[in-house]
GUDREN-422890 format. One line per field, with one value per residue: residue number from 1; y, z, x of N, C-alpha, C, O in turn. Coordinates in steps of 0.001 Angstrom, whole numbers, plus 500000, padded with zeros to 6 digits. Example, Ala and Ser with C-alpha at 12.3 -4.5 7.8 and 13.67 -1.06 7.14 Angstrom:
2
i = (1, 2);
nv = (494310, 497750);
nw = (507800, 507080);
nu = (513190, 512850);
cav = (495500, 498940);
caw = (507800, 507140);
cau = (512300, 513670);
cv = (496700, 500030);
cw = (507800, 507870);
cu = (513200, 512900);
ov = (496681, 501138);
ow = (508465, 508039);
ou = (514236, 513409);
//
This chain:
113
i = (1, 2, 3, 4, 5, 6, 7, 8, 9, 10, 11, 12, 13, 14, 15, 16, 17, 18, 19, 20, 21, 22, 23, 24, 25, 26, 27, 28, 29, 30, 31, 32, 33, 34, 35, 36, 37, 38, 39, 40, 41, 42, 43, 44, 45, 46, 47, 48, 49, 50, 51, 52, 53, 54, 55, 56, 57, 58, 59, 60, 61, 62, 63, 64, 65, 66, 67, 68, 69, 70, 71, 72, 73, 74, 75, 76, 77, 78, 79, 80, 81, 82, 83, 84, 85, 86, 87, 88, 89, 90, 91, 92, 93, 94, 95, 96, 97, 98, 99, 100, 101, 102, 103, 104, 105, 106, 107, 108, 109, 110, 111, 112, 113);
nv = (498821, 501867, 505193, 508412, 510454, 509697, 510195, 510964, 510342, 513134, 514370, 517520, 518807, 521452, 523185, 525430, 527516, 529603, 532797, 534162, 532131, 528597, 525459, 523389, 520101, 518475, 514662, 512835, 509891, 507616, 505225, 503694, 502472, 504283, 507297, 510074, 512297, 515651, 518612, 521229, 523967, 527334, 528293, 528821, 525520, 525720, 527624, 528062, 529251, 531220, 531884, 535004, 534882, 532209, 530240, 528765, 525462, 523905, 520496, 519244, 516330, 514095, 511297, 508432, 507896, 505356, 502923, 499770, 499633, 498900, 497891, 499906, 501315, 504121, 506755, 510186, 512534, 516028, 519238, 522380, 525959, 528270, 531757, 533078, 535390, 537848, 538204, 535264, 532733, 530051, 527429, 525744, 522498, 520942, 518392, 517708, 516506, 515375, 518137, 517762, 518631, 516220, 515841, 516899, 518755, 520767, 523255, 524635, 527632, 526376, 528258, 530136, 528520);
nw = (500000, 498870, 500524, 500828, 500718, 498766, 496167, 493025, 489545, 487280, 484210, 482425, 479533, 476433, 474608, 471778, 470874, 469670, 469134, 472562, 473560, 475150, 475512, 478745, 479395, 481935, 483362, 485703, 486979, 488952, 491569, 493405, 494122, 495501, 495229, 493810, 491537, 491812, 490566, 487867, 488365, 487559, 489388, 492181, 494521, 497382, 499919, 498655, 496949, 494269, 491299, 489392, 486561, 486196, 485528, 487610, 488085, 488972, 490016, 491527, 493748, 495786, 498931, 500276, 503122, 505879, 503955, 502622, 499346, 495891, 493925, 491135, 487982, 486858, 484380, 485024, 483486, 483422, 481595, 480949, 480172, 479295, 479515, 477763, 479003, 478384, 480340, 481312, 481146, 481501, 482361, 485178, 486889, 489509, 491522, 493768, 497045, 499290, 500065, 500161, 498305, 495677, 493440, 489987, 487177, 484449, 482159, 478916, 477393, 474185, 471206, 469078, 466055);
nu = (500860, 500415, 502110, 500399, 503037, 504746, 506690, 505800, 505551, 505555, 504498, 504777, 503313, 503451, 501467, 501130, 498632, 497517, 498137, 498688, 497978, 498450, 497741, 498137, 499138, 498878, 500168, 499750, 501440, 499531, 499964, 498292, 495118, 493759, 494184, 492786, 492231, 491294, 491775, 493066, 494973, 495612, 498781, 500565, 500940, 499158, 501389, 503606, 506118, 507078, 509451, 509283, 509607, 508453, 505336, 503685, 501633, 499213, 498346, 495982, 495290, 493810, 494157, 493243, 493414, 494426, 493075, 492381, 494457, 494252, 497236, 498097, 499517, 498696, 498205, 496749, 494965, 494957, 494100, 494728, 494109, 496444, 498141, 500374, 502662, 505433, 506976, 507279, 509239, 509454, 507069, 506043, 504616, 502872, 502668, 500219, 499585, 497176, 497637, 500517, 503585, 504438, 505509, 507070, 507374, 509245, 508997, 510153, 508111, 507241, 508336, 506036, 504595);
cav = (500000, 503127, 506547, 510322, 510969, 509426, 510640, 510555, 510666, 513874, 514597, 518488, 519235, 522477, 523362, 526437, 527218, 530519, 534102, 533924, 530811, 527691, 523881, 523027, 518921, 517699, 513858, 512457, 509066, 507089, 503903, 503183, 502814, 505439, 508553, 510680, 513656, 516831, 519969, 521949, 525390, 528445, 529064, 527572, 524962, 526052, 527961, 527823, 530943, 530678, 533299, 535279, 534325, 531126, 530429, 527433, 525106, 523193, 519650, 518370, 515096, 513362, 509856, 507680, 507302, 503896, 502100, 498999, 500250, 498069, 498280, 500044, 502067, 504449, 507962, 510734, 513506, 516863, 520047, 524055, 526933, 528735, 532805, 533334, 536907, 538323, 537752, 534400, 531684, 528570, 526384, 524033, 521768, 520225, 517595, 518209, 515377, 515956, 519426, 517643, 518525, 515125, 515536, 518140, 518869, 521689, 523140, 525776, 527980, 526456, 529015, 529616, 528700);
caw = (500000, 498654, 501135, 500771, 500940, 497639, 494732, 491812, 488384, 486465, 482957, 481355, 477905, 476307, 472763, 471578, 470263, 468934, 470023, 473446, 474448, 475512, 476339, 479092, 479814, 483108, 483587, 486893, 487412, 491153, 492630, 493817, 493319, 496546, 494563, 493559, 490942, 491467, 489703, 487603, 488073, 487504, 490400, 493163, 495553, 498935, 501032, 498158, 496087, 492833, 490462, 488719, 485521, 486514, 485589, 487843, 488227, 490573, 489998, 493035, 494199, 497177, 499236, 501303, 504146, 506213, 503430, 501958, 498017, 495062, 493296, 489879, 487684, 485563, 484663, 484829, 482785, 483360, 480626, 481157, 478594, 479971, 478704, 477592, 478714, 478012, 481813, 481910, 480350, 481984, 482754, 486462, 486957, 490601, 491636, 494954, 497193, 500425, 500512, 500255, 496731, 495737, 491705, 489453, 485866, 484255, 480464, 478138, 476328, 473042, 470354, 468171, 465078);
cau = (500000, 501783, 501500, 500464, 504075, 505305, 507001, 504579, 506123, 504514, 505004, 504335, 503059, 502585, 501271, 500374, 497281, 497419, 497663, 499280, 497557, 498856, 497165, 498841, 498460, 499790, 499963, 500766, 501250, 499294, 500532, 497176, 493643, 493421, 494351, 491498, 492059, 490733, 491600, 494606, 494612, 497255, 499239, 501723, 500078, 499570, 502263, 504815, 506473, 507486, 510199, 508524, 509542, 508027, 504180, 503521, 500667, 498680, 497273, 495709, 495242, 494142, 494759, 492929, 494417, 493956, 492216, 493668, 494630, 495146, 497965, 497865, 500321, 497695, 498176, 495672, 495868, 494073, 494541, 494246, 494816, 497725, 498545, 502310, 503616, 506742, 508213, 507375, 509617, 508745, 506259, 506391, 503543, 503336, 501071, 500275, 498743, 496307, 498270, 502119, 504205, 504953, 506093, 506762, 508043, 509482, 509457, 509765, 507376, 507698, 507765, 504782, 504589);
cv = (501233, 504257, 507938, 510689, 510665, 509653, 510207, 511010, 511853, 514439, 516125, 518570, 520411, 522712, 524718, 526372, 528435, 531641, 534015, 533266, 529275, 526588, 523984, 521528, 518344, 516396, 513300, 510595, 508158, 506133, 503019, 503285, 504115, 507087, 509087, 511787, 515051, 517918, 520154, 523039, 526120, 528797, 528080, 526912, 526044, 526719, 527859, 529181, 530723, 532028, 533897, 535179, 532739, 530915, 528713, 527091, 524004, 521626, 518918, 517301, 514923, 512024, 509336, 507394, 506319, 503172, 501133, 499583, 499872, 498857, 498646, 500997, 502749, 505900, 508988, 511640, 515053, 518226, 521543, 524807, 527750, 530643, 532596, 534724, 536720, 537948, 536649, 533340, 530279, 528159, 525562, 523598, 521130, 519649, 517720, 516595, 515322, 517088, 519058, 517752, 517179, 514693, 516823, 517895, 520583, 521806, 524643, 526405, 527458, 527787, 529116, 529290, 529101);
cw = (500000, 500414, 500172, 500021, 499320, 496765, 493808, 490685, 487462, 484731, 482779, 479749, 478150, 474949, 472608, 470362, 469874, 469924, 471040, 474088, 474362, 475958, 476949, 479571, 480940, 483325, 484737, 486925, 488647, 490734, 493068, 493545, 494872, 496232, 494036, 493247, 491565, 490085, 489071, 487568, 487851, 489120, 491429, 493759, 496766, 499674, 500539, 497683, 495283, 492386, 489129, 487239, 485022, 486271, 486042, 487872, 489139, 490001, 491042, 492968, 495840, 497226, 500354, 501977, 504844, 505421, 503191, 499917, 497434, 493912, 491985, 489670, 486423, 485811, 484612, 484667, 483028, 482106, 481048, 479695, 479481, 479056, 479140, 477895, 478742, 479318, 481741, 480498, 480197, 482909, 483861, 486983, 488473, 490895, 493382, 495679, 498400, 500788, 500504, 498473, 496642, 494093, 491121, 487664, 485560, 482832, 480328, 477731, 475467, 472166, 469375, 467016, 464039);
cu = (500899, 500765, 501902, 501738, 504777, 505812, 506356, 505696, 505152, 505595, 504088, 504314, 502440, 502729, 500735, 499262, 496647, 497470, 499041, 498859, 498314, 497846, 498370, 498425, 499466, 499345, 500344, 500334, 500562, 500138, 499459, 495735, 492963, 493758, 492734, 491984, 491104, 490576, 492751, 494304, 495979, 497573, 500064, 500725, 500360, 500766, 503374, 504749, 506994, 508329, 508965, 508535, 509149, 506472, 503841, 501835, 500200, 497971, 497081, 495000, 494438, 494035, 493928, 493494, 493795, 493048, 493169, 493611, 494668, 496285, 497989, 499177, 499599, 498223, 497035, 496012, 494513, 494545, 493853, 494834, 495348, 497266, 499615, 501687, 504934, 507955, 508559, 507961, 509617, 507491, 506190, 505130, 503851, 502602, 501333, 498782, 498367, 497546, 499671, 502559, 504765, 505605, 506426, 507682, 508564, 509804, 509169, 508627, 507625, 507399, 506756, 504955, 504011);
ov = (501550, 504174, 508343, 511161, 511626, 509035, 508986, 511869, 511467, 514701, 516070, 518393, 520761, 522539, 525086, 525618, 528479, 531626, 533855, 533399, 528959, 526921, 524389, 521515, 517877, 516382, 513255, 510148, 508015, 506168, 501797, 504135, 504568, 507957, 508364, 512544, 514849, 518029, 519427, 523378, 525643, 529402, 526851, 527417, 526824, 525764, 527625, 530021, 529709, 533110, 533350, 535390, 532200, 531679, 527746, 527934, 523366, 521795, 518059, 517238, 515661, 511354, 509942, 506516, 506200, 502687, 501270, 499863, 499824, 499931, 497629, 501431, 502308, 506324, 508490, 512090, 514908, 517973, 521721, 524490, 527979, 530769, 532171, 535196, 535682, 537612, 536384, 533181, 529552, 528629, 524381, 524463, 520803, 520109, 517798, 516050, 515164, 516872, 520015, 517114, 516888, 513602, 517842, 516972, 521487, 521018, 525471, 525533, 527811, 528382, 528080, 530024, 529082);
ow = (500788, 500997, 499426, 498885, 498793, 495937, 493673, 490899, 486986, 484425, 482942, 478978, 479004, 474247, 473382, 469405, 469722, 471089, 470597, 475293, 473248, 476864, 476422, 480182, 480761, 483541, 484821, 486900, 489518, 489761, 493125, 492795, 494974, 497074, 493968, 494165, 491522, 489141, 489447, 486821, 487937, 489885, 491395, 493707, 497009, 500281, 501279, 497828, 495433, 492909, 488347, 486651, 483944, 487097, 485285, 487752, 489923, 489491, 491461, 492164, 496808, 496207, 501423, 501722, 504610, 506054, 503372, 499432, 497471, 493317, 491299, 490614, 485279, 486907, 483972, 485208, 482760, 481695, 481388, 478731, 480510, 478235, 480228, 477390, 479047, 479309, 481941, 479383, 479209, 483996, 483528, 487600, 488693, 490676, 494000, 495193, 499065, 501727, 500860, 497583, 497503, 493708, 491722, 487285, 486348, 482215, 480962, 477641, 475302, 472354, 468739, 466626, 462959);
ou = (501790, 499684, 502794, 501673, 505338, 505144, 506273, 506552, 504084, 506758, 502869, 505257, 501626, 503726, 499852, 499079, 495426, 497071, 500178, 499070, 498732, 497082, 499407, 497356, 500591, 498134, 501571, 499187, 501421, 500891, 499598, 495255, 491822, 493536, 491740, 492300, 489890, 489794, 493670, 493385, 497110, 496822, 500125, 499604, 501281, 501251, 504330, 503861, 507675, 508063, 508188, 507474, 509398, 505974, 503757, 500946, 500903, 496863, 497857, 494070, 494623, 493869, 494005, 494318, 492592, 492110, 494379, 492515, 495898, 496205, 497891, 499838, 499702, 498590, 496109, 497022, 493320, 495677, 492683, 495532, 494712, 496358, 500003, 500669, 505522, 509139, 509744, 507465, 509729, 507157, 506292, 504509, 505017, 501482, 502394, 497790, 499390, 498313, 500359, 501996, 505595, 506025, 506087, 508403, 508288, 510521, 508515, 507763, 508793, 506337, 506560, 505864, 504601);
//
């Protein structure tokens, strides 16, 4: 039975999609069938601070605690539309899990084409 605490594997994608918009698709890997998606939104989790050339993001999670879990290795993928400005040059996705950072990725803007 995995815990809370875990390192989750997360993968970022970002595509642009015209203008100064961005898909952004965050995938995070569970461990267990005790994970439960929520949300992705713009902005640090909880009680963190980010550079400002930094446009992070939030995908939250939570975990059953004392259940028994079965074991799985599935990913779940949620997607936002991002704006590029001029400050910001990267991208950090963090999956966040009953309120602990437990993954994260980090990428470029790609350029538009």
């Amino acid at each position: 039975m995995a815990a809370a605490v875990d390192k989750l594997k997360v993968k970022l994608e970002l595509k642009w999609t015209g203008g100064d918009a961005y898909d952004a698709t965050v995938t995070v890997w569970i461990t267990d069938t005790c994970y439960h998606e929520k949300d992705l939104k713009i902005g640090p989790p909880p009680g963190q601070v980010t550079i400002p050339e930094l446009e992070p993001l939030t995908f939250t999670l939570t975990h059953d605690e004392g259940k028994a879990c079965g074991d799985v290795d599935r990913p779940v993928t949620k997607t936002t539309q991002i704006p590029h400005s001029a400050g910001k040059s990267k991208v950090t996705a963090f999956a966040v899990v009953n309120g602990k950072v437990v993954g994260e990725d980090t990428k470029e803007f790609p350029r538009a084409k």
